[in-house]
ROLONU-67458 format. One record per residue (C-alpha): residue number from 1; residue in three letters; x, y, z. Coordinates in steps of 0.25 Angstrom, whole numbers, plus 5000, padded with zeros to 4 digits. Example, Ala and Ser with C-alpha at 12.3 -4.5 7.8 and 13.67 -1.06 7.14 Angstrom:
2
+-------+------+------+------+------+
| torro | nuza |    u |    v |    w |
+-------+------+------+------+------+
|     1 |  ala | 5049 | 4982 | 5031 |
|     2 |  ser | 5055 | 4996 | 5029 |
+-------+------+------+------+------+
END
This chain:
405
+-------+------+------+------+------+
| torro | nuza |    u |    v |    w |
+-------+------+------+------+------+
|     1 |  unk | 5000 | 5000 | 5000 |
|     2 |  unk | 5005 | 5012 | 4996 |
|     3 |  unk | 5004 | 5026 | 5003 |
|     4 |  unk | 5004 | 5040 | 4995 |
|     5 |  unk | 5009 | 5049 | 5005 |
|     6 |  unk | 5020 | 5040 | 5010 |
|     7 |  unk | 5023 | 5039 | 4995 |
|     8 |  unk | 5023 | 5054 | 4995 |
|     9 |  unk | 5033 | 5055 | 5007 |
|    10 |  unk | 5042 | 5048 | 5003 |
|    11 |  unk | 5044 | 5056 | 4990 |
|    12 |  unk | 5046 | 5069 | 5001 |
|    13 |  unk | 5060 | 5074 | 5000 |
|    14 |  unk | 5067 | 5075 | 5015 |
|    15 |  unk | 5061 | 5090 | 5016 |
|    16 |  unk | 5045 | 5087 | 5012 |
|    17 |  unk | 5047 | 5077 | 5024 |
|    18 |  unk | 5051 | 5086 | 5035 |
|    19 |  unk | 5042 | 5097 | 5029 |
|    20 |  unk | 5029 | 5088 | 5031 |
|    21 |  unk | 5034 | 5084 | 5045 |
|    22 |  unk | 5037 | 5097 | 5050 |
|    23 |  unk | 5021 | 5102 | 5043 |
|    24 |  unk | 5014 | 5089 | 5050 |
|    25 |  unk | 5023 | 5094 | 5063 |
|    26 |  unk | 5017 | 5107 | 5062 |
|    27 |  unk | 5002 | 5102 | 5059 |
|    28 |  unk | 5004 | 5093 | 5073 |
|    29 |  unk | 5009 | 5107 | 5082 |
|    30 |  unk | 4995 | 5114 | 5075 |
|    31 |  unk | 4987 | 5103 | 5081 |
|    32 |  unk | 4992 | 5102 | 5093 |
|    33 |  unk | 4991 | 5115 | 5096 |
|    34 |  unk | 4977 | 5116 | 5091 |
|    35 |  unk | 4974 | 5105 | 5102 |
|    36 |  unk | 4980 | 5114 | 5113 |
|    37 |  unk | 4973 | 5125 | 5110 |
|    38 |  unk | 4962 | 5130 | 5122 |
|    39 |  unk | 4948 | 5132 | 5116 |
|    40 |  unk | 4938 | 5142 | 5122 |
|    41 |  unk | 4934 | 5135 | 5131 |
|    42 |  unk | 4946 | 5131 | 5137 |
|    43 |  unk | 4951 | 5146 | 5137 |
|    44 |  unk | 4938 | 5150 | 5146 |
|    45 |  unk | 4939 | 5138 | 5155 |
|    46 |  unk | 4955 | 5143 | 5158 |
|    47 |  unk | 4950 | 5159 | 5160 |
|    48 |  unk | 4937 | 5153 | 5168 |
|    49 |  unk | 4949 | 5148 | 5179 |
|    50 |  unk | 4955 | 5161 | 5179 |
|    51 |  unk | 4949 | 5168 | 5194 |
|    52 |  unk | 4942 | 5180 | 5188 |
|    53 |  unk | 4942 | 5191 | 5199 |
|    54 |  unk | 4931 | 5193 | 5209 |
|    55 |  unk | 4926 | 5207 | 5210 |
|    56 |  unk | 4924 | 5211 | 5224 |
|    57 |  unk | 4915 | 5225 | 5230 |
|    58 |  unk | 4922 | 5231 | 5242 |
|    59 |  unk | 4911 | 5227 | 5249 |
|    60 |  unk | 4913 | 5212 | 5246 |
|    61 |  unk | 4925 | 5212 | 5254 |
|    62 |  unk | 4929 | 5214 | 5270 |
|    63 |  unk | 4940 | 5213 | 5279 |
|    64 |  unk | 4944 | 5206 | 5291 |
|    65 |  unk | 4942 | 5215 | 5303 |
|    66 |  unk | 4945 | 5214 | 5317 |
|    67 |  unk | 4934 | 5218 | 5327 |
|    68 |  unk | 4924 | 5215 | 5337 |
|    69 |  unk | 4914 | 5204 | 5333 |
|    70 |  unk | 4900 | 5203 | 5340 |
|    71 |  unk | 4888 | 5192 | 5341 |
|    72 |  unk | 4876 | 5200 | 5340 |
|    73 |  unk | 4863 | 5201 | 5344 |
|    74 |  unk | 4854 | 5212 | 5335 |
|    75 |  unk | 4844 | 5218 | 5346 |
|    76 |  unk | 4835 | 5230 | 5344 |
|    77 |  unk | 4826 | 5239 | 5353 |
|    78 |  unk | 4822 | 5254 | 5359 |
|    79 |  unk | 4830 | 5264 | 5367 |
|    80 |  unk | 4825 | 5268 | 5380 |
|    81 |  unk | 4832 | 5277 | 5391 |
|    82 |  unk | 4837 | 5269 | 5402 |
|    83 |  unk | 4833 | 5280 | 5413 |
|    84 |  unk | 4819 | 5284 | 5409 |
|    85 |  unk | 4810 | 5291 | 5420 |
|    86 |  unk | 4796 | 5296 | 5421 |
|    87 |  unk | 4793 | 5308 | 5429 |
|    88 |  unk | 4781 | 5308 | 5437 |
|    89 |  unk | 4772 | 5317 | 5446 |
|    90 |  unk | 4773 | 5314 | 5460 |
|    91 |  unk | 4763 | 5323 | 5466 |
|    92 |  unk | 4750 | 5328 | 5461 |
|    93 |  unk | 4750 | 5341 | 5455 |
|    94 |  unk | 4750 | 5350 | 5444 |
|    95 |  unk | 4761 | 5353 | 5435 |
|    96 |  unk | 4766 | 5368 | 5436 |
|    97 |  unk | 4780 | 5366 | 5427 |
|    98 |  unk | 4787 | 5356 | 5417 |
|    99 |  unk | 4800 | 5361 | 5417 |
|   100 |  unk | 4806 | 5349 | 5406 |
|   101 |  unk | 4803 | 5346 | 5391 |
|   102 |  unk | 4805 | 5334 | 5383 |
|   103 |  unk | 4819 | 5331 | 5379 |
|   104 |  unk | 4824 | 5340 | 5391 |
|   105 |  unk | 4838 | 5335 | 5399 |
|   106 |  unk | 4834 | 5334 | 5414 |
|   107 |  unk | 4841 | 5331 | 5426 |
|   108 |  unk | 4840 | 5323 | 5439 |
|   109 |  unk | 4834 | 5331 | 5450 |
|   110 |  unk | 4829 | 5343 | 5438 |
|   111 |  unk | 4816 | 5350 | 5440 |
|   112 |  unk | 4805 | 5343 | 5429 |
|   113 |  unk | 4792 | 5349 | 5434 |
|   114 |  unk | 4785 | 5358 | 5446 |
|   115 |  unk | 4770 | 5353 | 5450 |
|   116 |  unk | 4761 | 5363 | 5458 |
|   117 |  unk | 4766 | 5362 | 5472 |
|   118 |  unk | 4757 | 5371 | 5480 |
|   119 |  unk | 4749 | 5359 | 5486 |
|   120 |  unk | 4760 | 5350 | 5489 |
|   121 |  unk | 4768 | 5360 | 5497 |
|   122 |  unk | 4754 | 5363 | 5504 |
|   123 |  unk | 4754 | 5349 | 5510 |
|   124 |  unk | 4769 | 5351 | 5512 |
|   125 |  unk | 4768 | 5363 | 5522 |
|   126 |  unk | 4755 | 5356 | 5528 |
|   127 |  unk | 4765 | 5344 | 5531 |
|   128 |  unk | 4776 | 5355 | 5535 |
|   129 |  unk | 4766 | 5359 | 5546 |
|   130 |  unk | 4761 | 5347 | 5551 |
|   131 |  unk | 4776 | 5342 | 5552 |
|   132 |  unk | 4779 | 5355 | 5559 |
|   133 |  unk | 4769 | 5353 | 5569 |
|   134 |  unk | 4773 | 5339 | 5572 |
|   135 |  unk | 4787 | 5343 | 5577 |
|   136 |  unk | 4782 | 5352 | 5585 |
|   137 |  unk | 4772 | 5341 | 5592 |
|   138 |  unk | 4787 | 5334 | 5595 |
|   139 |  unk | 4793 | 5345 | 5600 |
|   140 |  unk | 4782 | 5345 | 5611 |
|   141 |  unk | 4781 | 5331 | 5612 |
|   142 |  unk | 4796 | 5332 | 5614 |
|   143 |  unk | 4798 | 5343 | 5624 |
|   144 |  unk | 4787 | 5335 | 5632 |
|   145 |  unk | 4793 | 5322 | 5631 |
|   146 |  unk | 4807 | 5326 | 5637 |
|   147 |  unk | 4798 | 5334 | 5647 |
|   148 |  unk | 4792 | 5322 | 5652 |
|   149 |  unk | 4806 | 5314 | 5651 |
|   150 |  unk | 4810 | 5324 | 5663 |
|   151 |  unk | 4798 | 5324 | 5669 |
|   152 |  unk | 4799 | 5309 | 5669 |
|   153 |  unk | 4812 | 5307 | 5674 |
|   154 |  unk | 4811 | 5315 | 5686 |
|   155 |  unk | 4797 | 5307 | 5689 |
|   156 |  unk | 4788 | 5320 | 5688 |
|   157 |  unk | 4779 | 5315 | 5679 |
|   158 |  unk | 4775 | 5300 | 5675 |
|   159 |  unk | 4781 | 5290 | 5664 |
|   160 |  unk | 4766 | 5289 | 5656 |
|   161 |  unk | 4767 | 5305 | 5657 |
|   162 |  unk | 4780 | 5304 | 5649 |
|   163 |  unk | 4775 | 5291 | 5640 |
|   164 |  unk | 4765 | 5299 | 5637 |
|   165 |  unk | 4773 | 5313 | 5632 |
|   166 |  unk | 4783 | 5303 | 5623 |
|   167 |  unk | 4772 | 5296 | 5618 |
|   168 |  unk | 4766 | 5311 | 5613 |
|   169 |  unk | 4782 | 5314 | 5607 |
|   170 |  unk | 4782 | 5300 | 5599 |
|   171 |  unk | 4768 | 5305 | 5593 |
|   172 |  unk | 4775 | 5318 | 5589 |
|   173 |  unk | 4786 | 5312 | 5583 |
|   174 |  unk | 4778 | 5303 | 5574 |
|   175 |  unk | 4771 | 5316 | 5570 |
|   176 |  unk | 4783 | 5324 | 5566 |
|   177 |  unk | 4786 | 5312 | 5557 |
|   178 |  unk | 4773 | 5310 | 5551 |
|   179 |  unk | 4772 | 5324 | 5549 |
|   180 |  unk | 4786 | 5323 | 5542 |
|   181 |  unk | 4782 | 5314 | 5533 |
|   182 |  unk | 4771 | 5322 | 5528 |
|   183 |  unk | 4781 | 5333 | 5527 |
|   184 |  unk | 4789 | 5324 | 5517 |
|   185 |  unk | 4778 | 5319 | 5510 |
|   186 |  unk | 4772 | 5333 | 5507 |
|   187 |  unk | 4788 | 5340 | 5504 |
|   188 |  unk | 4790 | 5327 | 5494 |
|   189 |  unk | 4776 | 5330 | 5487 |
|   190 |  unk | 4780 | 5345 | 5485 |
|   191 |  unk | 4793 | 5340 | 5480 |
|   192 |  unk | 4787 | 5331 | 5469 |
|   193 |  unk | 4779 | 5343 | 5464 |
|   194 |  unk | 4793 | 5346 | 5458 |
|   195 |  unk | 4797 | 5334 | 5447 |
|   196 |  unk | 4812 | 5333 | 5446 |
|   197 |  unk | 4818 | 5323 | 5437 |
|   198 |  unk | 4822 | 5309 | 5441 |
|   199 |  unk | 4835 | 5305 | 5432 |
|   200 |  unk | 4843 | 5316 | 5421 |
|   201 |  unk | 4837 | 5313 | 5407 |
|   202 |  unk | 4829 | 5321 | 5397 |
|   203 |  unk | 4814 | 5321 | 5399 |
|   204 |  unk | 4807 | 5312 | 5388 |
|   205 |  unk | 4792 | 5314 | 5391 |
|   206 |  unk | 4785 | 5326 | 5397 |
|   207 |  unk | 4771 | 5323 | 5402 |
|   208 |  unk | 4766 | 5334 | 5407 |
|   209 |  unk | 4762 | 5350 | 5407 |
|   210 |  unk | 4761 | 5362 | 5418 |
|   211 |  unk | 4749 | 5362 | 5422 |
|   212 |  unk | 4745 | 5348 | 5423 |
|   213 |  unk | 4741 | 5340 | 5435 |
|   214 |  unk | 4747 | 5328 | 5435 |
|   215 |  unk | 4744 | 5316 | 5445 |
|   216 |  unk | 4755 | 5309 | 5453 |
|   217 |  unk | 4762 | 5299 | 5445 |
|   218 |  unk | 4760 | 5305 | 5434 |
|   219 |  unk | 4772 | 5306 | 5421 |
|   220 |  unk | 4777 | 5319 | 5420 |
|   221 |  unk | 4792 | 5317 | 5413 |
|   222 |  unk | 4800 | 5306 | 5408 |
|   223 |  unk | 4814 | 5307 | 5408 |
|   224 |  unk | 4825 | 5298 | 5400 |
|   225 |  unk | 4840 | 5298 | 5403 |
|   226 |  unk | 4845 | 5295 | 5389 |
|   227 |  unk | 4860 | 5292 | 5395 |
|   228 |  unk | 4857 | 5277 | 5395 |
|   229 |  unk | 4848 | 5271 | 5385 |
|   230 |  unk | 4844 | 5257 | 5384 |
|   231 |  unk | 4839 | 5247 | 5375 |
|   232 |  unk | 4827 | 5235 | 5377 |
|   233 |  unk | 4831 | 5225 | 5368 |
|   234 |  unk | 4822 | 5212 | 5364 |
|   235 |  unk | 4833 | 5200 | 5362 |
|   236 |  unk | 4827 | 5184 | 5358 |
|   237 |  unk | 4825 | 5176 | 5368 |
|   238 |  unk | 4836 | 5168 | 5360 |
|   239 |  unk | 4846 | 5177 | 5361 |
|   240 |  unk | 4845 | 5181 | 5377 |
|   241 |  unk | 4854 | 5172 | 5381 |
|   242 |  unk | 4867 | 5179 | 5373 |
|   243 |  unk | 4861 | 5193 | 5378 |
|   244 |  unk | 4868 | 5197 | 5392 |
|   245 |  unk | 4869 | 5210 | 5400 |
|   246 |  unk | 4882 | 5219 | 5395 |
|   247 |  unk | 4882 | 5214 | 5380 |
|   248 |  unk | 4886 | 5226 | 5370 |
|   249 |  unk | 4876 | 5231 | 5360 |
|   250 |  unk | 4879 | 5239 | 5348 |
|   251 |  unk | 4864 | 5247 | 5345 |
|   252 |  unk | 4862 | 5257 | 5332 |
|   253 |  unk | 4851 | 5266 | 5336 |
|   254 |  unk | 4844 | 5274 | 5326 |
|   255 |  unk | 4849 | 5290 | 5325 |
|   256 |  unk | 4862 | 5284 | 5330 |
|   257 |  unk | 4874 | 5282 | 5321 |
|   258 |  unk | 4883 | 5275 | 5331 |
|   259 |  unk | 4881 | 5263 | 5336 |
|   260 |  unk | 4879 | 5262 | 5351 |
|   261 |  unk | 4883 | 5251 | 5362 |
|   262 |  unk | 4874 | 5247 | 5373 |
|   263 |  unk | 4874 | 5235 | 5381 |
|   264 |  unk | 4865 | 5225 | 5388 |
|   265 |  unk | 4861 | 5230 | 5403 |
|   266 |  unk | 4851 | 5220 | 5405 |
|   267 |  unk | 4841 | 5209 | 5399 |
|   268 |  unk | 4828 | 5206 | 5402 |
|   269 |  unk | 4824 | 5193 | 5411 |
|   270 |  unk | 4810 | 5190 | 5404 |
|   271 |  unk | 4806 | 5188 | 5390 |
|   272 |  unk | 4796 | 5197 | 5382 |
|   273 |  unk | 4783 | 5191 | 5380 |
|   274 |  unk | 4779 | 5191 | 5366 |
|   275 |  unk | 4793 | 5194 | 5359 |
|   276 |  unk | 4801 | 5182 | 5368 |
|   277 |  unk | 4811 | 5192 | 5370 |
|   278 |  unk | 4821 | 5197 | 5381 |
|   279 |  unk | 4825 | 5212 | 5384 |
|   280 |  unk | 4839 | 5216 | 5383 |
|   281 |  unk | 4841 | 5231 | 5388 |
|   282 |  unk | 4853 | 5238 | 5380 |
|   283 |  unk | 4859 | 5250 | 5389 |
|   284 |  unk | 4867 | 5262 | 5381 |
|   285 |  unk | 4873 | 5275 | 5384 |
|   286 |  unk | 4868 | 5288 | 5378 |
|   287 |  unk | 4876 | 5296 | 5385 |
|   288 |  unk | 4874 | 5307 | 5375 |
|   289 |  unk | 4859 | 5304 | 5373 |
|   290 |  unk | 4860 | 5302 | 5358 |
|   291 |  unk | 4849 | 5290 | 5360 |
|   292 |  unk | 4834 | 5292 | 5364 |
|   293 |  unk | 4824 | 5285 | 5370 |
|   294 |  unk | 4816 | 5277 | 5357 |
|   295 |  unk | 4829 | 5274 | 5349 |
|   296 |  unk | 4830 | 5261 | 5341 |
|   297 |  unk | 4841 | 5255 | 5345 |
|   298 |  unk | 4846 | 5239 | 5336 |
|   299 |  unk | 4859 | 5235 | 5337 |
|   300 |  unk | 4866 | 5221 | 5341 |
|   301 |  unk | 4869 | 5215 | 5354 |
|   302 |  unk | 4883 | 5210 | 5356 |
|   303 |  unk | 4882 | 5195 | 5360 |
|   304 |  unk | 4898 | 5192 | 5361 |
|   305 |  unk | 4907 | 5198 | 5356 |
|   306 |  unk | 4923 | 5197 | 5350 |
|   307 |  unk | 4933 | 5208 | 5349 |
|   308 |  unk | 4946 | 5209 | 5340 |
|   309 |  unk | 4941 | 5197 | 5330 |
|   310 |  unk | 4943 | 5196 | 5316 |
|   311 |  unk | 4929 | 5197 | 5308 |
|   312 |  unk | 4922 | 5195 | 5293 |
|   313 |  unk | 4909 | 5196 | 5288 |
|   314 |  unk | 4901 | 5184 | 5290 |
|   315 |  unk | 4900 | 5185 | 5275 |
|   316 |  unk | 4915 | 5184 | 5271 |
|   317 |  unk | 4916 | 5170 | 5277 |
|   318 |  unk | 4911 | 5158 | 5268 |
|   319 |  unk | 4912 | 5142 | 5269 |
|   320 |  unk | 4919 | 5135 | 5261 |
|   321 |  unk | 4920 | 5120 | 5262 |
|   322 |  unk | 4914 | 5121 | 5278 |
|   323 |  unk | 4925 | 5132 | 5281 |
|   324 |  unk | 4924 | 5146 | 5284 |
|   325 |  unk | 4931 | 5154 | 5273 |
|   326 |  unk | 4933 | 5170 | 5269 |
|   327 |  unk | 4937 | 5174 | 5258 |
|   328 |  unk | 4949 | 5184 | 5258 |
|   329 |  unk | 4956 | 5192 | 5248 |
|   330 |  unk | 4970 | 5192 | 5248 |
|   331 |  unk | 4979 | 5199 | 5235 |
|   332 |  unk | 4967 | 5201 | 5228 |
|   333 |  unk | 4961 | 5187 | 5229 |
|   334 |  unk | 4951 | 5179 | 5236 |
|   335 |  unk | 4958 | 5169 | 5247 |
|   336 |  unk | 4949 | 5161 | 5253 |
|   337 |  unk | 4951 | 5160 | 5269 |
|   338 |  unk | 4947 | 5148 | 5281 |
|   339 |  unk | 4944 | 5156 | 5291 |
|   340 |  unk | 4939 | 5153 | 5305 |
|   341 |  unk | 4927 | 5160 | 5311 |
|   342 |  unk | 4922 | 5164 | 5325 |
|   343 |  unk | 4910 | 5172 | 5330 |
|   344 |  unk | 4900 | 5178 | 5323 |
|   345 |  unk | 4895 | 5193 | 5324 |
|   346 |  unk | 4896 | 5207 | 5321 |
|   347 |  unk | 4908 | 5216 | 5319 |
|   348 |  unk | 4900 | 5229 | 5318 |
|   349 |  unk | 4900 | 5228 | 5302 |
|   350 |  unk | 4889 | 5215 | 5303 |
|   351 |  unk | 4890 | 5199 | 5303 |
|   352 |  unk | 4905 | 5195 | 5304 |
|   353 |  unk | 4912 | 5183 | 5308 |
|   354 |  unk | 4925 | 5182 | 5316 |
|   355 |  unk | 4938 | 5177 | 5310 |
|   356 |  unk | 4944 | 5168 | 5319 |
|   357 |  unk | 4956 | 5164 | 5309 |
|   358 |  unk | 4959 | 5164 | 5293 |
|   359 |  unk | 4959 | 5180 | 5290 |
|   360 |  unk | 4967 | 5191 | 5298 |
|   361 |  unk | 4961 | 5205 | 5299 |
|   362 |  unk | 4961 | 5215 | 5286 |
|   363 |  unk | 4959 | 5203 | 5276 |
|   364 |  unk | 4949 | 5207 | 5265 |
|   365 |  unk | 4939 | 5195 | 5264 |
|   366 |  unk | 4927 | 5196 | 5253 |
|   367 |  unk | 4914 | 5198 | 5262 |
|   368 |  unk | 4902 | 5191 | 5256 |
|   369 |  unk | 4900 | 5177 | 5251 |
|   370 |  unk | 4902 | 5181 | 5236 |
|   371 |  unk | 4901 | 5167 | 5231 |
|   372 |  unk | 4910 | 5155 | 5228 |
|   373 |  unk | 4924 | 5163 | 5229 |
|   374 |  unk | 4936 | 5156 | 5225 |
|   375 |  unk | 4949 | 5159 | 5230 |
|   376 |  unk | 4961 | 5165 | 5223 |
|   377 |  unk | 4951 | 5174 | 5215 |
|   378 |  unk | 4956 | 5187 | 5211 |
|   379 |  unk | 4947 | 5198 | 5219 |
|   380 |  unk | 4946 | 5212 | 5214 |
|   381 |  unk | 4938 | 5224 | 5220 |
|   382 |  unk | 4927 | 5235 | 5213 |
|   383 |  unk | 4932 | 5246 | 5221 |
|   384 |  unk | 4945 | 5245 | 5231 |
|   385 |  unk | 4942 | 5243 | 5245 |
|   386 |  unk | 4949 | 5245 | 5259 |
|   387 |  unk | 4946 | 5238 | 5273 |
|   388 |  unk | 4944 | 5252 | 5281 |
|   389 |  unk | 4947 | 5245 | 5294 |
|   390 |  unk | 4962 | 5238 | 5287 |
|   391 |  unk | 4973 | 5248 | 5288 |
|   392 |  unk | 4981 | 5245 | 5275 |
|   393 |  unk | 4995 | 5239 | 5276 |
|   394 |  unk | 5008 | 5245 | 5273 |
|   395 |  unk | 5009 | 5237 | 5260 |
|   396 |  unk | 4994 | 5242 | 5256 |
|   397 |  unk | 4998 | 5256 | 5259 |
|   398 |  unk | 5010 | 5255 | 5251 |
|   399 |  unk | 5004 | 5249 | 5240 |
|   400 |  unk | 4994 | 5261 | 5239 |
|   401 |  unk | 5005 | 5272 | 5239 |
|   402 |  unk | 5012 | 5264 | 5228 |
|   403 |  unk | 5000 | 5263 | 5220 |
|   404 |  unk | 4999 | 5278 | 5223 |
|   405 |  unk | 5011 | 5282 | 5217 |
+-------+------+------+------+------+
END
């Protein structure tokens, strides 16, 4: 069997040969690199394992910070003055002046109003008079007792005889006493015709006009000493147990822009009917007087509380695989971090949790649950942003005056 193009290479000159070879050489090299050639698909699959960068809002990111850390209870209620006193009549009379407004500052001891006295120190000069009278009955009784004592003695007159004149001097003195008291009663009751006020405060309610005639009993004033206000607070049943005399309470009070502390001065025995809640009473100073009586007072009751510890957001910690882990960012990338948590509370900013270990103080951690992250993607931020409370190293402060120049 004969074959034409072995026929035909054979009748190739030494050249032709290694000319074909070196073509068919060539034609193998195209192939193979056609072969290796990455289709479009293979190009998007490489880019798609390329981290693209996740874009973060200053918002989305935090800081380690160091602080107090407190378990809370939120509790809410009126304010009240904890000296608040009514001023009532004590005599019958009519009212001649009210010398005090609402809103006025009084003192303890100061005048607050004058009642028609003309009857009262009537009966007082009656009662002057009998009282009067009286002490002078025992003067006689007196002089006739130690008489009747000498008279006695040197056997001149009888022993009923001088019975019977220190029977007469007992009676006298009984009188001056009885007549003494009526003295006091009637001097008391021309007294409380002038109304004084009982504590130093500012008067709240004025009840009454000159010219009325006012029963005994009756509320003329109220006075309020703002200096100390209190709180009455409804806590849960449930949560009684954890509340305890002395505990710290942070309050936000409308028309107040600070926040202001009180504490717990005492707590109720009984539980309220209906509601199946105990009364805590919250105690706080107001020295300058800035709170009134009304006020709506809500704020959180400090249950325990930690000093000096290191906190996140509650949101900044995710679980991965049954462990607690934050997400930090470290040279522009995300690093995921174990990290070990303590208590729960508030740090002043909201819900935090402490950091027992994993992240030291300063580190920028992302804040919310943003999804699935993965770690060793790039991070960038929209608009730059700079922990207010993380005083910039030397190697940041450096950086800055370089990049100024």
């Amino acid at each position: 069997m004969k074959f034409p193009l072995l026929s035909k290479l054979k009748q190739l000159t030494r050249r032709q040969k290694w000319l074909c070879i070196a073509i068919l050489l060539l034609l193998m090299c195209a192939v193979v690199i056609g072969l290796k050639r990455p289709s479009k698909n293979d190009v998007a699959l490489a880019q798609a394992k390329v981290p693209v960068a996740l874009e973060f809002q200053p918002a989305d990111v935090t800081w380690v910070k160091q602080g107090d850390l407190r378990r809370t209870l939120p509790l809410s209620g009126s304010l009240r003055a904890l000296n608040q006193v009514p001023v009532k009549a004590k005599v019958s009379a009519e009212v001649r002046e009210v010398l005090v407004r609402e809103g006025e500052t009084v003192k303890a001891g100061q005048v607050l109003i004058r009642m028609d006295a003309s009857e009262y120190q009537a009966k007082l000069d009656q009662a002057r008079g009998a009282w009067q009278a009286a002490q002078g009955q025992l003067d006689i009784a007196t002089q006739t007792r130690n008489n009747n004592k000498a008279l006695l003695e040197k056997n001149f007159i009888s022993k009923n005889a001088f019975d019977n004149a220190q029977s007469q001097y007992q009676i006298a003195v009984s009188n001056v006493k009885s007549a003494k008291g009526v003295f006091d009663v009637a001097k008391k009751a021309l007294d409380d015709t002038v109304i004084r006020a009982p504590i130093s405060g500012q008067i709240s309610i004025r009840a009454v006009q000159p010219g009325e005639k006012v029963a005994t009993d009756n509320k003329l004033l109220e006075i309020v000493d703002l200096r100390q206000m209190e709180m009455e607070a409804s806590v849960p049943a449930a949560d009684i147990v954890n509340v305890a005399v002395g505990q710290e309470m942070q309050l936000r009070i409308e028309g107040v822009p600070e926040l202001i502390v009180g504490k717990v001065v005492r707590i109720n025995p009984s539980i309220q009917t209906g509601s199946r809640s105990i009364l805590a009473y919250i105690q706080i100073d107001n020295p300058q007087g800035k709170l009134k009586m009304g006020m709506f007072a809500e704020g959180k009751l400090t249950l325990t509380k930690r000093s000096g510890v290191l906190s996140v957001p509650e949101t900044a910690i995710q679980t991965e695989a049954g462990k607690p882990i934050v997400y930090a960012i470290e040279n522009d990338k995300l690093v995921p971090k174990e990290v070990t948590v303590g208590i729960s509370g508030d740090d002043g900013e909201g819900n935090a949790a402490e950091i027992i270990s994993g992240l030291e103080k300063g580190a920028q951690v992302v804040k919310v649950n943003l999804g699935n992250l993965l770690g060793g993607t790039p991070v960038r931020f929209a608009k730059p942003a700079e922990p207010a409370s993380v005083v910039p190293t030397a190697a940041s402060s450096e950086a800055s005056t370089t990049a100024g120049k």
